[in-house]
C-alpha positions in Angstrom: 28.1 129.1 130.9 29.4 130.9 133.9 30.2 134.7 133.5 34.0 134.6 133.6 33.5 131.4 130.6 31.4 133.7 128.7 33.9 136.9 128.7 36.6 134.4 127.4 34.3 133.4 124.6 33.6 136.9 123.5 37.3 138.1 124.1 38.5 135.1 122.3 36.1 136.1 119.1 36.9 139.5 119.4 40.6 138.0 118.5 39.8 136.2 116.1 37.7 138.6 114.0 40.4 141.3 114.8 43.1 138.9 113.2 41.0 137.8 110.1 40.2 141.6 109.5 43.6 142.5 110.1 44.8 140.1 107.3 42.6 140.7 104.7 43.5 144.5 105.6 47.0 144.1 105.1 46.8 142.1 102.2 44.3 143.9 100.4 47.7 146.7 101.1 51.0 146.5 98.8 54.0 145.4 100.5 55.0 149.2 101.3 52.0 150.3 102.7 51.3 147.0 105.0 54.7 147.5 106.4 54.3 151.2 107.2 51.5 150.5 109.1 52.3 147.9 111.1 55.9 150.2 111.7 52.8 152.4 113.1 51.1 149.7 115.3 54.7 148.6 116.5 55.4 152.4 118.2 51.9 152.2 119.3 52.4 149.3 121.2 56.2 149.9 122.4 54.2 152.8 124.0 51.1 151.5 125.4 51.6 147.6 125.7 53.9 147.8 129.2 53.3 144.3 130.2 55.6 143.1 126.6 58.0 146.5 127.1 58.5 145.1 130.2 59.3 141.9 129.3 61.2 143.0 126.6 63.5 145.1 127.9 63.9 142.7 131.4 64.9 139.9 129.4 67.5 141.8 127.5 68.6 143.0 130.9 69.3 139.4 131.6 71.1 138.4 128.6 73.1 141.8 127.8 73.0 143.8 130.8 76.8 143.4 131.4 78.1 144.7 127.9 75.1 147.0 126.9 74.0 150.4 128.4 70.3 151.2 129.5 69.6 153.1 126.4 71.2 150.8 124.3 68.5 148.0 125.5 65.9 150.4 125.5 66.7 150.9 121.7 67.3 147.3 121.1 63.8 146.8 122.7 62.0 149.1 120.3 63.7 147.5 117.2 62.5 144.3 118.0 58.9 145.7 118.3 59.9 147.7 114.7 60.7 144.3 113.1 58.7 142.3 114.5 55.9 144.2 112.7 57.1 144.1 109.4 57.6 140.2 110.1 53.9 140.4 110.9 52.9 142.0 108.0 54.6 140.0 106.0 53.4 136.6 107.7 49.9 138.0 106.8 50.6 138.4 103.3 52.4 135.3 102.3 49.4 134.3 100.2 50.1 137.7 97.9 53.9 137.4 98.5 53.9 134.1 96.1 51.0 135.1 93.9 52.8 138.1 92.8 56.5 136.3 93.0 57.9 139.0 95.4 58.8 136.1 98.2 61.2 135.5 95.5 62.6 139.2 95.3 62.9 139.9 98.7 64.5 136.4 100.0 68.0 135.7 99.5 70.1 132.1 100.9 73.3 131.8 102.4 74.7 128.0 102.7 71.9 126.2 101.6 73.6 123.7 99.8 73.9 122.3 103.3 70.2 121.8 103.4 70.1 120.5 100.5 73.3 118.3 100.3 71.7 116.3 103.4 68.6 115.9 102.0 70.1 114.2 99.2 71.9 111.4 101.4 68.1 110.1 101.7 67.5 110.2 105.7 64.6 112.5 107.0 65.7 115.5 108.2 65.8 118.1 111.1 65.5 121.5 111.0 66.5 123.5 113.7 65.0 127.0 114.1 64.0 129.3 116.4 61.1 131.7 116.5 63.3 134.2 114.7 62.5 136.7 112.5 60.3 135.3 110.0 59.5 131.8 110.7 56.2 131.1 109.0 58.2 133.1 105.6 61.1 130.5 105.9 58.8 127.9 106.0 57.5 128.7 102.5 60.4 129.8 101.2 61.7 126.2 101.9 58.9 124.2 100.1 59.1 126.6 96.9 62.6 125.6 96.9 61.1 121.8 96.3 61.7 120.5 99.7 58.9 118.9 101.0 58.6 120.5 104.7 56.2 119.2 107.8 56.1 121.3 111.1 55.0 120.8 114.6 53.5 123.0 116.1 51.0 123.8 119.4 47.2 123.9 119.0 45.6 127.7 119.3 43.3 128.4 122.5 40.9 128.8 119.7 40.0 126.2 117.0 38.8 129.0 114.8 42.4 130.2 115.1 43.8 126.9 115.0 42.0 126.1 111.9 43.1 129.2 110.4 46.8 129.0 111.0 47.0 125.5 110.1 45.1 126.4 106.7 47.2 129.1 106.2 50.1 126.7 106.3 48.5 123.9 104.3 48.2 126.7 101.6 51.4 128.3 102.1 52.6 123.9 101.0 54.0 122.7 104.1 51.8 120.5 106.5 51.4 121.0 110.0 51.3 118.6 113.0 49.8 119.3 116.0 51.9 119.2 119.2 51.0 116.4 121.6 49.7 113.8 119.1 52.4 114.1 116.5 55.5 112.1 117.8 54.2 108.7 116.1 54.0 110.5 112.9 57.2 112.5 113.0 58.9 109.1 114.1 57.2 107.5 111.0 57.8 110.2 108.8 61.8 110.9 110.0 62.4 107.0 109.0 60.9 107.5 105.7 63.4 110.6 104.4 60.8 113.3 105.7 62.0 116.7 106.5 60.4 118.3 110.0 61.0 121.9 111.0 61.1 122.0 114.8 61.3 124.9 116.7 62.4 124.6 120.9 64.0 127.9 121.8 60.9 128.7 123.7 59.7 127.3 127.7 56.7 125.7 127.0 55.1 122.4 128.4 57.0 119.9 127.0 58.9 117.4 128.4 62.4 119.2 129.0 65.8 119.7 131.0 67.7 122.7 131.7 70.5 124.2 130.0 72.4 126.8 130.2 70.9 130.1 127.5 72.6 133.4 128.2 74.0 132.4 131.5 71.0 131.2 133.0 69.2 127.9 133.0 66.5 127.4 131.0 63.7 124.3 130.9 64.7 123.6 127.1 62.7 120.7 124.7 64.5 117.4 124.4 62.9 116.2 121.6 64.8 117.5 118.7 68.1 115.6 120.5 66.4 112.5 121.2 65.0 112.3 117.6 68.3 112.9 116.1 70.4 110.3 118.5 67.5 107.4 118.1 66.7 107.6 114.5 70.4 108.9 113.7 69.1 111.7 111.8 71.3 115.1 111.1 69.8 118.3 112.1 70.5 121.6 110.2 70.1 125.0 111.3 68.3 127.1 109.3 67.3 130.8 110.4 66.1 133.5 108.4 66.9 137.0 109.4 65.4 140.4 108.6 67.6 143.0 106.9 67.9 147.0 107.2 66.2 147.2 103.6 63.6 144.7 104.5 64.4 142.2 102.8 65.4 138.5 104.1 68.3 136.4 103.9 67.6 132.5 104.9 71.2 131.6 106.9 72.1 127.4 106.7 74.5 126.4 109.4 76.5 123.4 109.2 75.5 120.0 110.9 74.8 120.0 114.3 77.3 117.3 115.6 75.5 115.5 118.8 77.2 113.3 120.7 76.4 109.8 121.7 78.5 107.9 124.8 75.9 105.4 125.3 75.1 107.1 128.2 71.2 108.2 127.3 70.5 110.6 129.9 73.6 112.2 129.9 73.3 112.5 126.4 70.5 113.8 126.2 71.6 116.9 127.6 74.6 117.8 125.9 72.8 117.4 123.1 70.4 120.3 124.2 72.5 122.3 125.4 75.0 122.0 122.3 71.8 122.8 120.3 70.9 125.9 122.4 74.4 126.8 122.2 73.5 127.1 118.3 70.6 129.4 118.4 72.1 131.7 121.6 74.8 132.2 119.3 72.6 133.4 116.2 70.3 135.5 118.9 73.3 136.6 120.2 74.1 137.7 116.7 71.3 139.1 115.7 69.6 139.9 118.9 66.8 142.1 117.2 65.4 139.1 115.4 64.2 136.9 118.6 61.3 137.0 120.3 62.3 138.9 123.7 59.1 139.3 124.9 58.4 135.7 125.9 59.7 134.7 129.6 62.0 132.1 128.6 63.5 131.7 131.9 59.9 131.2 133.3 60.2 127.6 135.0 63.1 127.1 138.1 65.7 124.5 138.3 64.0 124.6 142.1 61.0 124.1 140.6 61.3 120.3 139.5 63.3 119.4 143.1 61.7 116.0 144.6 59.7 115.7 141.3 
């Protein structure tokens, strides 16, 4: 093992033993305490973490800088960091959340009956969310409601971590598929009435076109629109959001209505984009929910020329 292989390693346990302290920390916390001090860790890190400040604030920039002051994005920046942290601490604690029934106290729906209405006409279904708020909460939140729920989602760096977050999930009652391997089985399990949570809203290595996302293109997944156009099955957003007296309210947007001319590449991006179109306008929203720090805009149209 060269020298640079064997920092990794240690770096990458380091992580890992940080996280799993960090959870049984928090949860070994009540709800109050766990949140106040990750409120703590979040100013800590606003301040001293420049590289995701940075980020933050740029990409804000980008997507506001017409209609909002500096100081207004600087503050928008620093609540993001603020909720993302009690989103944290909350993800850490789902386990406890359950046991003692407060997921049940603290989670409130708004036009669910949309969910649940096309889940009843017997296709599988697709929801649409974002990495928003609480993602890993809604999840959970969906299953106690009696819905089945599978997710895809990337494999960790690390297969300790891996192993941990797909446990976690397992636990928490939905079932996660690994990215890469999983379009068989979420073909398979879409035809049989299964319901997949899918989550694109980020630029990641998928296969992808670009669409427009705040005035600016962006490599978006296709996969969600294909699904939905081949197998003709609906997709429904559902976001959760974070509210001033932390608690959580689980929003369900209507139908997405994709388009199909028969032309399939054409298709496939209007379909994208009238999907992005759905989740810019929530972030738009609700701007202190997302997850700013990731360079969304990180792959060029340029890029893919003569590819």
């Amino acid at each position: 093992m060269g020298k640079g292989q064997y920092k990794k390693k240690i770096k990458n346990t380091l992580i890992y033993y940080g996280i799993v302290s960090l959870i049984s920390f928090l949860q070994a916390l009540s709800r109050e305490k766990a949140v106040a001090f990750m409120g703590y860790v979040a100013r800590v890190s606003f301040a001293l973490a420049a590289h995701e400040r940075k980020n933050t604030i740029k990409h804000l920039t980008m997507a506001f800088g017409k209609e909002k002051s500096h100081e207004e994005i600087l503050a928008l920046a620093r609540q993001i960091f603020i909720n993302w942290s009690v989103c944290i601490a909350d993800a850490m604690r789902l386990p406890v959340l359950v046991k003692d029934g407060t997921l049940d106290r603290i989670v409130t729906a708004q036009g669910f009956r949309r969910f649940t209405d096309t889940v009843k006409r017997g296709k599988g279904v697709i929801i649409m969310t974002g990495h928003f708020s609480n993602w890993e909460l809604l999840g959970t939140w969906v299953v106690r409601k009696g819905y089945p729920l599978k997710v895809v989602a990337k494999k960790s760096y690390d297969p300790r971590l891996d192993k941990l977050i797909v446990d976690y999930r397992n636990q928490a009652g939905y079932a996660n598929t690994a990215r890469g391997s999983a379009s068989r089985s979420v073909v398979e399990g879409l035809m049989s009435g299964e319901t997949f949570g899918l989550l694109f809203d980020l630029d990641t290595k998928v296969k992808g076109v670009f669409v427009d996302f705040f005035g600016t293109p962006a490599h978006t997944a296709t996969i969600p629109a294909v699904l939905a156009s081949k197998l003709q099955v609906p997709i429904v957003p559902i976001f959760i959001r974070l509210t001033k007296d932390l608690n959580y309210i689980v929003m369900c947007l209507d139908e997405v209505r994709i388009v199909n001319t028969g032309d399939e590449e054409a298709d496939v991006i209007t379909n994208t984009q009238i999907c992005t179109a759905v989740y810019e306008k929530m972030i738009r929203k609700y701007p202190d929910q997302w997850i700013w720090m990731h360079k969304r805009w990180k792959k060029k149209p340029q890029d893919f020329v003569g590819n």
